[in-house]
N, C-alpha and C positions, 0 to 999 in steps of 0.2 A: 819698350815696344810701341812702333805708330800705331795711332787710334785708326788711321786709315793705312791699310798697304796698297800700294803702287805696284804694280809686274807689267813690264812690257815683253810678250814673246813672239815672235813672227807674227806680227802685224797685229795681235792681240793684246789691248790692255785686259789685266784682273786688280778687277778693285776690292777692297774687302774691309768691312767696318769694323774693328777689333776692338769692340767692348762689350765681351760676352758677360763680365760679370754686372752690366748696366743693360744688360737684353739689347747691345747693339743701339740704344737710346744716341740721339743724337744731341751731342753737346756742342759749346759754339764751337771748339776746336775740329769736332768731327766734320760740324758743317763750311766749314772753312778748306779743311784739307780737302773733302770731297767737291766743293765749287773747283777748288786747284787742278781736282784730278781731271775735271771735266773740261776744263781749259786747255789741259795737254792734250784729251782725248781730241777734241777737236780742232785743235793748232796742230798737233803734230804728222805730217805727211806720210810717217812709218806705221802710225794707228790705222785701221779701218776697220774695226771692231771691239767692244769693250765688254765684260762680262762684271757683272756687278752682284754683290753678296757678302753673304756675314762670318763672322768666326762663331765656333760653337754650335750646337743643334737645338738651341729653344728657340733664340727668335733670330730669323731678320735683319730685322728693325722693328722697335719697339715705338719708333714714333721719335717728337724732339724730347728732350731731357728736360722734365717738368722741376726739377727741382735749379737747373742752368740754364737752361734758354729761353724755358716757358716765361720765368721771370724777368728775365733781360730784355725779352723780345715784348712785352706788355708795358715796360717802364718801371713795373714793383721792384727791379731791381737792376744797381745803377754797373755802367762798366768796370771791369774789377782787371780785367788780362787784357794783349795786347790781340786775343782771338775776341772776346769781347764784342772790340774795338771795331774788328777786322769783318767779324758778320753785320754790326748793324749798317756799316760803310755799303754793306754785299746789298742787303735788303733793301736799303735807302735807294740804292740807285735806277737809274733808270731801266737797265737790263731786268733787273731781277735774280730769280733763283732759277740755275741750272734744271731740270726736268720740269721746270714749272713755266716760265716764259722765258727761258734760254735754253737755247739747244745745243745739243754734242753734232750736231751735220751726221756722225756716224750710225749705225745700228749697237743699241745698247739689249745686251741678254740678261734678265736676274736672274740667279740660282737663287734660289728661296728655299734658305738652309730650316728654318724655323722662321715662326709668327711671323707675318707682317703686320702691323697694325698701328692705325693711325697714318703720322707721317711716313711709318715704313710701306704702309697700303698705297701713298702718295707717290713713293719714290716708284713702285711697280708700276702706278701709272701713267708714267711717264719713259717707261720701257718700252722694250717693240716684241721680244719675245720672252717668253717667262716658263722655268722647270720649276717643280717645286717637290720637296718630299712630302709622304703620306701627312704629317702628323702638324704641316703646316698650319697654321688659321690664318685668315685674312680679314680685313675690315676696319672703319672708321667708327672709333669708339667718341669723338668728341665732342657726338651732342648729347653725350650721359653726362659730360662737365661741362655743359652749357656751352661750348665753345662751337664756332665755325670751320670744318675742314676748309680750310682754303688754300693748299698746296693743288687748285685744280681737280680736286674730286668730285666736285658739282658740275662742272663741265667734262671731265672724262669719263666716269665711272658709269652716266647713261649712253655714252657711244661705247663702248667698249661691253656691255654684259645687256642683258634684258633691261628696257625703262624702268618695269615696276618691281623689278629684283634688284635691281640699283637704288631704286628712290625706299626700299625696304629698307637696306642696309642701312644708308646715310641717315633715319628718319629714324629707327629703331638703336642702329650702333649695336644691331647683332654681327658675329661673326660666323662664318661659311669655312668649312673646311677645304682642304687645298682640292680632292675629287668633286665636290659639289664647284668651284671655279674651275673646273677644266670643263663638266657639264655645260656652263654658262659659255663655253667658250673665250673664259679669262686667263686660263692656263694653258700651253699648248702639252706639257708632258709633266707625269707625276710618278718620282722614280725613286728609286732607296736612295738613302743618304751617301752610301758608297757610289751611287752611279752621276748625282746629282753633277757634281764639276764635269765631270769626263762627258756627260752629254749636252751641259751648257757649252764647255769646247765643242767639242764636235761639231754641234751648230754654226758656232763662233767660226771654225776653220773651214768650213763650206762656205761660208760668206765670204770670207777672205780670197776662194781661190776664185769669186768670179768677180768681174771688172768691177772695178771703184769708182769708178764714174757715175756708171749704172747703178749700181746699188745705193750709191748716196741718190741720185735723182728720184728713181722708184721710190725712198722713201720720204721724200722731199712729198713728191706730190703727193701719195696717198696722205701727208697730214696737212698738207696745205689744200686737201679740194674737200675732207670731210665737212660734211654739213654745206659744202656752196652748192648754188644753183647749178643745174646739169652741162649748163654751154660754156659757165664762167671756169668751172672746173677741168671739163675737155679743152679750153684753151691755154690752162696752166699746162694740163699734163702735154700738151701739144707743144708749148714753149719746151719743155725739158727733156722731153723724147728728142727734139731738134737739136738741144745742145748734144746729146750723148750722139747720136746720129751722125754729128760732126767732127768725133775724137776719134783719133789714133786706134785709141783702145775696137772701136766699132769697126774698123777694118781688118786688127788681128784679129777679132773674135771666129769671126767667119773664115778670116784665113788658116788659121789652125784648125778649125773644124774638117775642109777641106784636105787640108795636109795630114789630119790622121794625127794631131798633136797636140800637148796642154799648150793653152795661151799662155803668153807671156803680155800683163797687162802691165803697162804702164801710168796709167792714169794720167790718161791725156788726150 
């Protein structure tokens, strides 16, 4: 069985981490096949949404795999496989890591089967909407091991939740249940475990059925204007309003509305 599954279904990828018996930990293999999946999600013209989540009901993602990657990724331990090999290449490079300074272009949803924590808190923050069941926990445990969250949780986790309920978290490395994150406005729904996929779809298939253009721009800008100055931001969003403004898709919108009929978008 893949550590990661791949599903492509109407315009939907489902990604999913399968190693529940490692709490979902991420090893170099995992982190490899998930850079891959994120590569398709964003190269491929048939995707235009991806839902991401774990096998199992305890966690998540439990962060990287402190006994494989932790070591790898520090130097204490040298390359052994050709995954290895294949992450520090990932890491080295100028790009980076997918959620972290590489981007899928798409709208990415977590289903947060159980825990996130650590780098699994990392992967949510680099998502655009997030369901989580009752019994989830969230949070960066890894200044109780002296370590640095630096999958971008010092820079997202105070735009995304309260400053001084953010700087708690990162500082203490306590964890918040999944309704106390919906409070904060870090979770949008918090739903049994049986409802968890079927409402991440759902989401998933509403975004699908409106223009791809648009939806990629919309979310372009909102993460390209957070934190800029208010004129330099209105000129971004003003560039990409003008690209969609000038696609194909922008004139069936309206023309199907008119006609009394679903669009047919083409993205274009």
């Amino acid at each position: 069985m893949a550590v990661v599954d791949f599903i492509v279904d109407e315009n939907i990828a489902r990604i999913t981490i399968n190693r529940p018996e490692a709490r979902n930990a991420m090893s170099p293999e995992v982190m490899v096949r998930l850079n891959d999946a994120w590569i398709q999600v964003r190269d491929s013209d048939s995707i235009r949404v991806a839902v991401l989540t774990g096998t199992g009901d305890k966690a998540f993602c439990s962060g990287a795999d402190l006994g494989l990657t932790a070591p790898l990724v520090t130097g204490a331990r040298q390359p052994e496989s050709p995954w290895d090999e294949r992450l520090l290449e990932i890491l080295a490079s100028d790009e980076g890591w997918f959620l972290i300074r590489r981007d899928t272009v798409k709208p990415v949803i977590a289903a947060i089967n159980g825990h996130a924590i650590a780098g699994g808190m990392e992967l949510v923050l680099g998502t655009d909407i997030r369901v989580a069941v009752p019994h989830a926990k969230l949070g960066l445990q890894e200044v109780k091991w002296g370590l640095f969250p630096a999958g971008a949780a010092t820079v997202r986790l105070p735009q995304q939740m309260p400053y001084a309920r953010a700087m708690e978290l990162l500082l203490t490395g306590d964890l918040i249940t999944a309704d106390q994150a919906q409070a904060l406005g870090f979770i949008n729904h918090v739903v049994a475990p049986d409802e968890l996929l079927p409402t991440a779809m759902a989401i998933a298939q509403k975004i699908v059925a409106n223009g791809p253009l648009a939806v990629r721009a919309i979310r372009r800008s909102v993460r390209d204007c957070v934190g800029r100055p208010e004129m330099e931001a209105l000129n971004t969003e003003a560039a990409l309003a003008s690209e969609v403004t000038a696609s194909e898709d922008a004139v069936e919108g309206p023309r199907a509305f008119m006609e009394k009929r679903k669009p047919v978008f083409r993205g274009r």
